[in-house]
C-alpha positions in Angstrom: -17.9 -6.2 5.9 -20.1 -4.6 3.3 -23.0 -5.6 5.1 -21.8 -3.6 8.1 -20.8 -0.2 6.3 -24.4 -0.8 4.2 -26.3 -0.8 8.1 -24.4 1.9 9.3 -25.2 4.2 6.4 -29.2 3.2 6.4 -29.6 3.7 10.7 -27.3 7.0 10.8 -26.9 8.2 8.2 -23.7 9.5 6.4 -23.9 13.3 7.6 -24.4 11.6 11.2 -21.5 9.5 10.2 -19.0 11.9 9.4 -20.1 14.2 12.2 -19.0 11.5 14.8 -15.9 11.1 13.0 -15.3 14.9 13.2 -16.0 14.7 17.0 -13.8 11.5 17.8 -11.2 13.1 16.0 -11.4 16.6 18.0 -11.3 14.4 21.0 -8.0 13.3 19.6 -6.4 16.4 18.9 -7.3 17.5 22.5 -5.6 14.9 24.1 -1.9 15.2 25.0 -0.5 12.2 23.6 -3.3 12.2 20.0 -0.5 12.5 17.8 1.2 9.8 19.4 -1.8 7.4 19.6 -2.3 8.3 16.1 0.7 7.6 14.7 1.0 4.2 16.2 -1.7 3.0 14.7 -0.5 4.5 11.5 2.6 2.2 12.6 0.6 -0.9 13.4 -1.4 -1.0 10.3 2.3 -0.4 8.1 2.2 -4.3 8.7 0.5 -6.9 6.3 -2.5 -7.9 6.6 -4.2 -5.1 8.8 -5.7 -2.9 7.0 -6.7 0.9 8.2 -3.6 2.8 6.7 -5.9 4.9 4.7 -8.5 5.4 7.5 -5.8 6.5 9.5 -4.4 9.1 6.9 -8.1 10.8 6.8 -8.1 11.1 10.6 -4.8 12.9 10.2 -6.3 15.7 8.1 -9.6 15.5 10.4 -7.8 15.9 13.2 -4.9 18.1 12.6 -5.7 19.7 9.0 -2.4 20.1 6.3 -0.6 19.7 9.5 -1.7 16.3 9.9 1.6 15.1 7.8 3.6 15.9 10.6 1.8 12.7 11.9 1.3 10.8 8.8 4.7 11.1 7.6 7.3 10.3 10.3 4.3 7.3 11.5 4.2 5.5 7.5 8.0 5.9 7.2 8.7 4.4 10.4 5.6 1.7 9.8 7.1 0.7 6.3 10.8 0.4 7.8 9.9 -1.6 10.4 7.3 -3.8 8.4 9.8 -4.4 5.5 13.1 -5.7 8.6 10.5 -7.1 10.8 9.0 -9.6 7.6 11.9 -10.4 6.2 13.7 -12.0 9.5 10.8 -13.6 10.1 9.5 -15.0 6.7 12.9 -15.8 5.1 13.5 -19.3 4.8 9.9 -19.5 3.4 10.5 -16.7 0.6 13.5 -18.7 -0.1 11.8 -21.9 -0.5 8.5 -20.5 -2.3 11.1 -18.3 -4.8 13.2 -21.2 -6.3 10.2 -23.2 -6.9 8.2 -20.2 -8.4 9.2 -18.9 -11.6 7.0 -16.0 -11.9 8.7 -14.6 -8.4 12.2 -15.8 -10.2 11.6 -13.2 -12.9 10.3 -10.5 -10.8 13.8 -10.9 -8.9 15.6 -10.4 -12.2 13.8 -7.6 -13.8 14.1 -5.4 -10.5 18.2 -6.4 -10.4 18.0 -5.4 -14.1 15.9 -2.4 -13.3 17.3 -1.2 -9.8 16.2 1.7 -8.1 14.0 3.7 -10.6 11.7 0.4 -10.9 11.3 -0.1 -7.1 10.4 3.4 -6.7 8.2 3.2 -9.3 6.1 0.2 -8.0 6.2 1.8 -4.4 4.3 4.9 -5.5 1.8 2.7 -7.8 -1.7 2.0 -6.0 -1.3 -1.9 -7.2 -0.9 -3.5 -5.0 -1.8 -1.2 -1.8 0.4 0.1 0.6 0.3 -2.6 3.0 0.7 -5.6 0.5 3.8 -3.3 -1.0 5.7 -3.6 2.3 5.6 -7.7 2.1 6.4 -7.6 -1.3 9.9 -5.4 -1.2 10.4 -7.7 2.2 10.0 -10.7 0.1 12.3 -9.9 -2.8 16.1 -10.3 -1.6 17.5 -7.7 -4.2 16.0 -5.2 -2.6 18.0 -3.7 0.1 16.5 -1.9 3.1 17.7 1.6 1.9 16.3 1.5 -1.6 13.0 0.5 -0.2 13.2 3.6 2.0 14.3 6.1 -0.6 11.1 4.5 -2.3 9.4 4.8 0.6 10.0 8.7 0.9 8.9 9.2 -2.9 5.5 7.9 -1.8 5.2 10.9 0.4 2.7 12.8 -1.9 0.2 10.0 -2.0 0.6 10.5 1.7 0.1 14.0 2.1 -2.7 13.7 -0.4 -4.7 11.6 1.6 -4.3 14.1 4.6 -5.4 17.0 2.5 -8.3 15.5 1.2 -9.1 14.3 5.0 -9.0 17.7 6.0 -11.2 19.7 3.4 -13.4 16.5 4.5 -13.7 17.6 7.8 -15.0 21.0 6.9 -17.7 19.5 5.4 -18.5 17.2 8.4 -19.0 19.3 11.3 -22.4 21.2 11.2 -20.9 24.5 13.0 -18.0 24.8 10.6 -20.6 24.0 7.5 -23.0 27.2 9.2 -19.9 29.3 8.5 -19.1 29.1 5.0 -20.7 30.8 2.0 -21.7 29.2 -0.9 -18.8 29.8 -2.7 -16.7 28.9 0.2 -18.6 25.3 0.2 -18.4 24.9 -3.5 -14.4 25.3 -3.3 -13.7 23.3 -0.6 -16.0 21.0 -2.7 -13.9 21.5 -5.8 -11.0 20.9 -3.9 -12.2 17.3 -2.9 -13.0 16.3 -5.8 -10.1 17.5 -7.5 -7.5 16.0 -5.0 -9.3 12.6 -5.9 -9.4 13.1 -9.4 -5.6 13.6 -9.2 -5.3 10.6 -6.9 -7.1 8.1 -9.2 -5.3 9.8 -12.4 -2.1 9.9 -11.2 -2.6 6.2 -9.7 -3.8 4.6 -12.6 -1.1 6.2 -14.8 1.9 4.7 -12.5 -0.1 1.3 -12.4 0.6 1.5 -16.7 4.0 3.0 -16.7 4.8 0.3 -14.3 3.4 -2.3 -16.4 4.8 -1.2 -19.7 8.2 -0.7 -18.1 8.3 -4.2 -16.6 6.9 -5.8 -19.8 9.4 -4.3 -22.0 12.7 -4.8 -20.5 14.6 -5.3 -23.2 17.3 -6.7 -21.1 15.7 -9.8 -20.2 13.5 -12.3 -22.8 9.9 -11.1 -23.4 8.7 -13.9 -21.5 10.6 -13.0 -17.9 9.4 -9.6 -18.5 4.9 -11.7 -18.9 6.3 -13.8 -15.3 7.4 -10.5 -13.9 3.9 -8.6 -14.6 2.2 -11.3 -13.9 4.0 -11.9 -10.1 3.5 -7.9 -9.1 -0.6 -8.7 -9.9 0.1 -11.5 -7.6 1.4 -9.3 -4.7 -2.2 -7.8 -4.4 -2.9 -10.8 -2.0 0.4 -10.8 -0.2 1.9 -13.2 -1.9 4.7 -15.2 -1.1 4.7 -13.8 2.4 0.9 -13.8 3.3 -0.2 -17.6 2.0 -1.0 -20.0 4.3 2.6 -21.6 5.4 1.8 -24.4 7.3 3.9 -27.7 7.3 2.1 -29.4 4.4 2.9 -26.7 2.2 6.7 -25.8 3.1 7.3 -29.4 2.7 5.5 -29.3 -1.0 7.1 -26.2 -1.7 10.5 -27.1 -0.6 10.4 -30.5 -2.5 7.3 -30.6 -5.5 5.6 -27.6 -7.3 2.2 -26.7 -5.8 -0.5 -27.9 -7.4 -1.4 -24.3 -8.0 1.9 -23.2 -9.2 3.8 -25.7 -11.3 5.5 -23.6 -12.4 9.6 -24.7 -13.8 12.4 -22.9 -12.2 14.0 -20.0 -15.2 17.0 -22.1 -15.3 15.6 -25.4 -15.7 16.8 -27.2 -18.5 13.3 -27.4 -20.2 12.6 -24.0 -20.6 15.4 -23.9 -23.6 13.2 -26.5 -25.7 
């Protein structure tokens, strides 16, 4: 994939990039039904593991400017409700099987009962892991119900609009007529204004990844060690995990009956774990 994007710079060319981008997504807004089209695939890549989500927000603000979110927001909230119902119908008797023979998933389960609602809002609007893995993790953990993930869900709105406003100043910049109309100091504030919006992005991400961290790590109503298995299973999510691993027959039937080599983990309550 690097390979590709690497090409694709050296033949066109980034300012011809950008500039087909800013045409595509004129040829969007024209159209009747852009929004539409544009918000589905907001909605299709909501499910674990396409990826695009943040592709998809930037079109937004080329397309439509700040009022892009009109798009972005109804399309991730609808996306993210339907990925988190869809996955855990479909994946729950192998959540259940992978979560009483995992123990780091065990004590992820009991520090968000312990923590409730502040917790899962706080891992929703943390970068780590991504949007799309987030949706297959909530899905995967039974003591979160469908409404707390959606309150969550609606928290994460900033990120959101973020993403679209930074799309948009973006598009200024891309289009060679628009760029022929602004002054210097018109350029240099819309530039500001980029690099601003992603200084906040990164900051603001970085800092919920920690407070998330340290709040999960020193839950003082659980032992220390639940809180290490906890920490250690939301790092784990990055890749999807339990709902993304490869679930073929071999595996259910070691999961379901012997640890995985990988994971030998021993159940929280198993009788060993008090020596």
């Amino acid at each position: 994939m690097h390979v590709v994007v690497f090409v694709i710079l050296a033949v066109y060319g980034p300012a011809q990039i950008f500039q087909i981008l800013y045409d595509l997504s004129q040829q969007l807004k024209a159209m009747r039904f852009g929004w539409l089209i544009l918000g589905s695939a907001l909605v299709v890549a909501s499910f674990p593991p396409v990826w695009g989500t943040s592709a998809c927000l930037s079109v937004c603000g080329f397309a439509y400017g700040l009022e892009g979110i009109y798009v972005a927001a109804p399309a991730t909230l609808v996306g993210s409700g339907l990925a988190f119902i869809i996955l855990r119908l479909l994946f729950k008797r192998q959540v259940s099987a992978w979560t009483s023979k995992n123990e780091k998933w065990q004590a992820l389960e009991q520090v968000i009962a312990a923590k409730g609602l502040p917790l899962i809002i706080l891992i929703r609007v943390s970068p780590f892991p991504p949007y799309v893995y987030s949706q297959a993790l909530f899905a995967s953990i039974s003591v979160v119900k469908f409404w707390q993930f959606m309150l969550a869900t609606v928290c994460l709105q900033p990120r959101i609009f973020l993403a679209v406003f930074i799309g948009s100043q973006i598009a200024k910049f891309s289009d060679k007529d628009e760029r022929g109309k602004m002054d210097k100091t018109t350029q240099m504030v819309n530039a500001l204004s980029i690099a601003i919006g992603l200084l906040v992005g990164a900051g603001t991400g970085w800092f919920l990844y920690r407070t998330t961290q340290a709040k999960i790590r020193l839950l003082k109503e659980l032992p220390h060690e639940v809180d290490e298995l906890a920490a250690d299973a939301l790092e784990d999510a990055d890749e999807g995990a339990p709902l993304l691993l490869n679930f073929s027959a071999d595996t259910l039937i070691d999961v379901e009956g012997h640890h995985h080599a990988s994971e030998p983990g021993i159940p929280l309550d198993h009788p060993s774990r008090s020596e």
